[in-house]
C-alpha positions in Angstrom: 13.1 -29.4 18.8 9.8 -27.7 20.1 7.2 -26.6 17.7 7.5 -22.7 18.1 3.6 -22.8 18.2 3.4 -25.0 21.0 6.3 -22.7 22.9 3.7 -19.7 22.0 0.9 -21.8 23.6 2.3 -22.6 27.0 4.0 -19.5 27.2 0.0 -17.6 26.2 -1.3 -20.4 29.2 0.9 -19.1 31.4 0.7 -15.6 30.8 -3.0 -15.8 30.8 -3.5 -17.7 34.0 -1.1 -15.5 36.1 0.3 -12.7 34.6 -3.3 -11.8 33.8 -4.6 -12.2 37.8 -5.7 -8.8 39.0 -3.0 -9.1 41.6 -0.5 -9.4 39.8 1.7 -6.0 39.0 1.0 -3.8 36.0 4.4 -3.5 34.8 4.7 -6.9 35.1 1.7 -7.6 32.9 2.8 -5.1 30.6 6.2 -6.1 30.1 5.2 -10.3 29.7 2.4 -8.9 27.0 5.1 -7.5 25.1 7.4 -10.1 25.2 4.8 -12.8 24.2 4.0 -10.2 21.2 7.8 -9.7 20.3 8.6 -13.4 20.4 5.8 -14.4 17.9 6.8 -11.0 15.7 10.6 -12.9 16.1 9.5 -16.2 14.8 7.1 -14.9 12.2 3.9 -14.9 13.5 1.5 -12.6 13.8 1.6 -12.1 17.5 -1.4 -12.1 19.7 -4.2 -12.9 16.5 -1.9 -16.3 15.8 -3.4 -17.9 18.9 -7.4 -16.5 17.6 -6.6 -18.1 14.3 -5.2 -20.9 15.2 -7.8 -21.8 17.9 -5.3 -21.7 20.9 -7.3 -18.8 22.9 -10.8 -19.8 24.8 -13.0 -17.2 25.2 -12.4 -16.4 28.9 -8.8 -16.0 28.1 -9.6 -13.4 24.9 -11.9 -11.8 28.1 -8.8 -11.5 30.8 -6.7 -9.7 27.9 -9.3 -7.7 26.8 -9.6 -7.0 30.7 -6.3 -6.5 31.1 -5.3 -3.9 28.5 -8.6 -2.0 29.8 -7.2 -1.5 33.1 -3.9 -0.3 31.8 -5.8 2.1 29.2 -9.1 3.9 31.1 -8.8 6.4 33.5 -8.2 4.7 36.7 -4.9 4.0 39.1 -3.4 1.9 36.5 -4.2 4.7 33.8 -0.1 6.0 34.0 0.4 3.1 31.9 -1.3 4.2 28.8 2.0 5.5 26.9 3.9 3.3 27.8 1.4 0.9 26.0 1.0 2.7 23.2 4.7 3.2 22.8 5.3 0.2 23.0 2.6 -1.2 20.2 4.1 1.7 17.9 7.8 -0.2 18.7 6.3 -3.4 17.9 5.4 -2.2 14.0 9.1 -0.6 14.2 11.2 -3.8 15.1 8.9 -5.7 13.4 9.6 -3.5 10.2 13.3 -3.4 10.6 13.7 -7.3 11.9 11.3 -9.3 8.8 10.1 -6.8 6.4 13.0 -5.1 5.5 15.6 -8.0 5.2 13.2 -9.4 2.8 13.0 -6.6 0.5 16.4 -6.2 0.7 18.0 -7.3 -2.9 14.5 -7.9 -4.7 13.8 -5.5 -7.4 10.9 -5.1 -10.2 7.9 -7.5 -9.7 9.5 -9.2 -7.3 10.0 -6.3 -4.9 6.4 -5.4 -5.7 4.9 -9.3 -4.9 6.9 -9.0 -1.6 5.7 -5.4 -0.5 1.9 -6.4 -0.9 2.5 -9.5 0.7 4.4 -7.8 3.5 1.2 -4.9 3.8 -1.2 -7.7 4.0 0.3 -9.3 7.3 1.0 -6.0 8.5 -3.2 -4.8 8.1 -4.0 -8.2 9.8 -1.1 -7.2 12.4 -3.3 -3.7 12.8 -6.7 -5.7 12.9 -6.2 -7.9 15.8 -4.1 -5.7 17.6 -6.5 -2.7 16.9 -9.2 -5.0 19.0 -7.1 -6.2 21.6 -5.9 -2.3 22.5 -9.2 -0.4 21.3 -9.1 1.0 25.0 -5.8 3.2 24.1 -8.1 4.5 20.7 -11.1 5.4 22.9 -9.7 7.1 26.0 -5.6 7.6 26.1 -5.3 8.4 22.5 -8.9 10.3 22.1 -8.2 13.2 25.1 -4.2 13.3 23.7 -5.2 13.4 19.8 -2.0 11.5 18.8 -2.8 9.0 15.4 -5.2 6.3 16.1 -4.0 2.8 16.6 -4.2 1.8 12.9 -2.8 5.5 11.6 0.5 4.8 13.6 1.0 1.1 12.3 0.3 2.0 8.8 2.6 5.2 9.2 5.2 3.2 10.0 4.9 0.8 7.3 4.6 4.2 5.0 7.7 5.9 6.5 9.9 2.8 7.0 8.8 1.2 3.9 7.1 2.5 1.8 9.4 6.1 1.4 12.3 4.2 1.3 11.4 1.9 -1.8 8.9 4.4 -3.4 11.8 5.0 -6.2 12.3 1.6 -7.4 8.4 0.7 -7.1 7.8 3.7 -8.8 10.2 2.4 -11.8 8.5 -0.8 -12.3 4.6 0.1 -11.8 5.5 2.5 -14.8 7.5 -0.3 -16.4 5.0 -2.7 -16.2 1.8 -0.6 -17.5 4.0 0.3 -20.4 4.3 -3.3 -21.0 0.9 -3.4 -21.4 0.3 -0.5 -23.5 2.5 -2.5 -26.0 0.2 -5.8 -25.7 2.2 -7.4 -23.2 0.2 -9.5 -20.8 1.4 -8.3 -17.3 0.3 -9.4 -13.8 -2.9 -6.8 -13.4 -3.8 -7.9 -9.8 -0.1 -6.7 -8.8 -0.6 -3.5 -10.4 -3.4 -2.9 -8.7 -2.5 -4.4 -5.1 0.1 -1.7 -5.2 -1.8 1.2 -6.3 -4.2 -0.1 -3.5 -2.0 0.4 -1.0 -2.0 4.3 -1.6 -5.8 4.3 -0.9 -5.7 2.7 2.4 -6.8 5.2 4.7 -4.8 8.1 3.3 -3.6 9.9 6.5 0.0 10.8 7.3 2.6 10.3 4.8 0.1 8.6 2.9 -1.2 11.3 1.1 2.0 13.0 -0.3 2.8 9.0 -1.5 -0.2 8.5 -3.3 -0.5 12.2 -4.7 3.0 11.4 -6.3 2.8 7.6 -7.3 -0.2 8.8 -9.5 1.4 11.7 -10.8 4.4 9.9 -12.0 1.9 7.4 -13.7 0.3 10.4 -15.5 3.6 12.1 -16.2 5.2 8.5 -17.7 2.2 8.6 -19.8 2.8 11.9 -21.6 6.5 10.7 -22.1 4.8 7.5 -23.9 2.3 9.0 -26.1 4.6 12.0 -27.1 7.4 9.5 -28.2 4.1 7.5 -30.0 2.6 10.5 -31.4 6.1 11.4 -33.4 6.6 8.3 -34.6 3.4 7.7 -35.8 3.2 11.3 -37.8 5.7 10.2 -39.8 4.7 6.3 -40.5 0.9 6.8 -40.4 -1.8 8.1 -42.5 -4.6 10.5 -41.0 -6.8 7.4 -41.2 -4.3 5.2 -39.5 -3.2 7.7 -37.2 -6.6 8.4 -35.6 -7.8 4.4 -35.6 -4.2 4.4 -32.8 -5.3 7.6 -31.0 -9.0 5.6 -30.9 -7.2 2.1 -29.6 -5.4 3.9 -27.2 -7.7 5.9 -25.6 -9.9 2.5 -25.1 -7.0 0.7 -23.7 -6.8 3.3 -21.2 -10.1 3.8 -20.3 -10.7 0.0 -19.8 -7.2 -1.3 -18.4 -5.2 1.9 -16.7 -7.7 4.1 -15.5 -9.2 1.1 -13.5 -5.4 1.5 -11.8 -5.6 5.1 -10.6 -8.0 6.7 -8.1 -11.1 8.3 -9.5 -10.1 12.0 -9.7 -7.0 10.8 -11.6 -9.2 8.9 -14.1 -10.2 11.9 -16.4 -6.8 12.9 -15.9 -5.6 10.0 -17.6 -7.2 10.4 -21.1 -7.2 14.3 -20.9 -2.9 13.7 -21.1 -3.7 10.7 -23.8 -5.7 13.4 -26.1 -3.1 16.2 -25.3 0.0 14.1 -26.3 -2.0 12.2 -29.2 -4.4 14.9 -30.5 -4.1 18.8 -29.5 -0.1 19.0 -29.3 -0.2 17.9 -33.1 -3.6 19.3 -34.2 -2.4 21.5 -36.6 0.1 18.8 -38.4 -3.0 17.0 -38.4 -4.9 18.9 -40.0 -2.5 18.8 -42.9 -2.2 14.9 -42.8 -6.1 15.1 -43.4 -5.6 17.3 -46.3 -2.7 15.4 -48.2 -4.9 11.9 -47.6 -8.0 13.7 -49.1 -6.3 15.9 -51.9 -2.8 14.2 -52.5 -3.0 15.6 -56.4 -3.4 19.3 -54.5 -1.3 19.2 -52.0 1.4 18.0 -54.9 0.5 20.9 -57.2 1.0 23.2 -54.5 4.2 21.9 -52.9 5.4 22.1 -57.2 
């Protein structure tokens, strides 16, 4: 059987040696671009930037492509094929999505559905990169005077509205799950945790924003839950002393090992709902404890 790279190869020789003369037609070139692309998205590979990194493209051959995609992009005779081009790299994200990403997420759950999703936004961002160079025409001219999302906007979008929206409940579950973990001492994988979180930040345009405004805010809202189910327990168990030696562990752990996890205006956020739960919803109960620990003999007397 043939290697799939070497099928990739002749096929890029041949593309690049004829399909790429100026004589040939544009639809022509258009459609055999898009098939190469679609047949190395088929097979796994990460279409035209496989042949870069693997060495299979000479420099002439990155120049006739570059040349190519130019003529179908700038304001000239062959400019009627802009949309079509830049439909066609949003379809590429789209079947690639719904062909390889999504199978693979399909039946994985908690870390493992977490592990899969960064690895799945990594190959798409190197995806974006190489094809982002190869069609930078479309960004300065056809996309520029129509103002539709920039190359990289409309692949991450997709990932975001194909993706991301469609597992943001169950990654939701375990990023909580997992930092709770660690609030009780258990050692978790804190590169994951923050790969995913990560992924909100990237260039938050789109749907972006209303994904990482809420993936934060369920972090800050789990922690309330956590510290007001710690806070009762611990006013009945604990002494003042003892109580406010947790508050102080606590409000390190977060400050050194969550906040790092959320973006900076969420940081403050963070210890302000630590204090609330831990400290002001219970102040005056507090206040008491301190009493009794000080002047147990008083606090008897006046309960007799």
């Amino acid at each position: 059987m043939i290697d799939i790279s070497v099928l990739c190869y002749i096929l890029a020789k041949l593309f690049l040696s004829n399909v790429l003369d100026s004589n040939s037609l544009p639809q022509l070139q258009v459609n055999v671009m898009f098939f190469l692309v679609k047949l190395c998205m088929a097979t796994g590979y990460l279409c035209c930037c496989f042949y870069l990194l693997s060495g299979y493209m000479e420099f002439v051959e990155l120049t006739k492509l570059s040349r190519t995609i130019y003529e179908l992009s700038t304001p000239n005779p062959l400019g009627e094929y802009s949309r079509e081009l830049y439909d066609y790299y949003k379809k590429i994200f789209e079947e690639y999505i719904t062909s390889k990403v999504l199978p693979a997420l399909n039946g994985k759950k908690d870390q493992d559905l977490l592990q899969e999703i960064v690895r799945r936004w990594s190959i798409l961002k190197t995806m974006t990169y190489w094809l982002c160079r190869f069609f930078h025409y479309l960004d300065r001219y056809f996309i520029a005077r129509r103002k539709l999302p920039s190359l990289q906007q409309t692949s991450y979008n997709t990932f975001y509205n194909l993706v991301y929206a469609e597992t943001f409940g169950p990654v939701k579950d375990a990023v909580k799950a997992m930092i709770n973990r660690e609030r009780e001492g258990e050692q978790i994988d804190q590169a994951l945790v923050k790969s995913i979180l990560a992924i909100n930040a990237d260039n938050g345009v789109g749907s972006l924003k209303q994904h990482k405004q809420n993936l934060e805010e369920a972090i800050l809202e789990d922690t309330a839950a956590f510290y007001s189910q710690k806070a009762s327990y611990w006013m009945q168990k604990k002494s003042y002393n003892e109580y406010m030696l947790a508050v102080s562990q606590c409000l390190t752990h977060e400050k050194d090992t969550v906040s790092p996890y959320l973006q900076a205006k969420n940081q403050k956020k963070l210890l302000e709902v630590v204090e609330q739960e831990l400290l002001n919803a219970h102040a005056n109960e507090l206040e008491r404890k301190k009493q009794v620990d000080e002047f147990p003999l008083a606090d008897h007397k006046q309960v007799s």
